[in-house]
N, C-alpha and C positions, 0 to 999 in steps of 0.2 A: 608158700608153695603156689605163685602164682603161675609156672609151666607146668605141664608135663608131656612124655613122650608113650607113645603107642606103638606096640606093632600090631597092623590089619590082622585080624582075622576073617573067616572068610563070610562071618555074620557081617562085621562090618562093612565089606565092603559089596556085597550082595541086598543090604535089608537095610538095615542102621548102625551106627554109631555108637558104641555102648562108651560112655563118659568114666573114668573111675569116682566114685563116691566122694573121697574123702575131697579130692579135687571142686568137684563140686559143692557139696557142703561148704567151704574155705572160701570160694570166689563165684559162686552161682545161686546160691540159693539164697541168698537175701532178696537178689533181683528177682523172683519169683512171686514176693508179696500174697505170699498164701495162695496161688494160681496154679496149674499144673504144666502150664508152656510160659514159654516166652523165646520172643523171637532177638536174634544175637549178631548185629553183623560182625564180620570176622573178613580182615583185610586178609588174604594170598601172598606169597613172592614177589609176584607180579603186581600186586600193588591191587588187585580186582577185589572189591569188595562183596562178601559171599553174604546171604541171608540166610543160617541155619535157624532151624525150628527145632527148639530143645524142649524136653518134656521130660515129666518125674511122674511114676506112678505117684495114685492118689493113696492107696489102700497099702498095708502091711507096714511093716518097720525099715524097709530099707527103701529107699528112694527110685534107685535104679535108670538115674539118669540116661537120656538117650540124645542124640541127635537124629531125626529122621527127615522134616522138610529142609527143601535143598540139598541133603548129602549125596543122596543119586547122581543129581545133575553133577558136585563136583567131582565123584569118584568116577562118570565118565569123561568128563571135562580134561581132568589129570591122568586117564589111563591107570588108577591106580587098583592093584590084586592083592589078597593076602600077601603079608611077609615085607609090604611097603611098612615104611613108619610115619606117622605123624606127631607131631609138637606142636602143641598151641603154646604162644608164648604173651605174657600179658607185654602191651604195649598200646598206651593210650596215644590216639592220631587225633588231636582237634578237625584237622583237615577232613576227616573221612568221617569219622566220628566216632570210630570202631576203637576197642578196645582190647580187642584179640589179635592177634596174627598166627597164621594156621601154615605151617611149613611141612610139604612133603618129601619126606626122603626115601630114594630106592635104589637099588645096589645094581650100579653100572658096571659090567665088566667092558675096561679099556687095556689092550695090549696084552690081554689073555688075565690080565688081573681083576678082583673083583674089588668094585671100591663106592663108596656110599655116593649120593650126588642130589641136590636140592633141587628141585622143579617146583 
């Protein structure tokens, strides 16, 4: 389960980024090495390579992954509002060095139709 997809809610795109769990546990949390951040770059569409700062509570039974450094910057960078979606999709770039690639989608209406579209 190295993708998955999200729709914004309006925490995420206001605060942070809440990560689904089981996602993370599967493809994140080794990189962690008992630590409770770690910083992830994560290439764009555009090819721009982003610096999230992901983070795990320390304390309870569920982890509760987050992204919070950097995410502001992108969600105004992309103009992005609740009910956008995002997919991270794994994709190793020797070139970039990144390992993720983060794709935004949100629902353009063209010619009175409403239809999805990648930015």
């Amino acid at each position: 389960m190295a993708n998955f997809r999200k729709t914004l809610s309006e925490t995420d795109v206001e605060v942070r980024f809440s990560v689904p769990s089981k996602w993370f546990e599967e493809n994140l949390f080794s990189r962690f090495e008992g630590k409770n951040k770690l910083d992830l770059p994560v290439k764009d569409l555009s090819g721009e390579v982003q610096s999230f700062g992901f983070s795990v509570r320390t304390k309870g039974n569920h982890f509760k992954p987050v992204i919070s450094r950097g995410w502001r910057r992108f969600v105004r960078a992309k103009g992005l509002k609740p009910g956008n979606k995002i997919i991270f999709v794994m994709e190793n770039d020797p070139e970039t060095g990144t390992r993720y690639k983060v794709e935004v989608i949100k629902e353009i209406r063209l010619f009175g139709t409403d239809i999805e579209g990648r930015v």
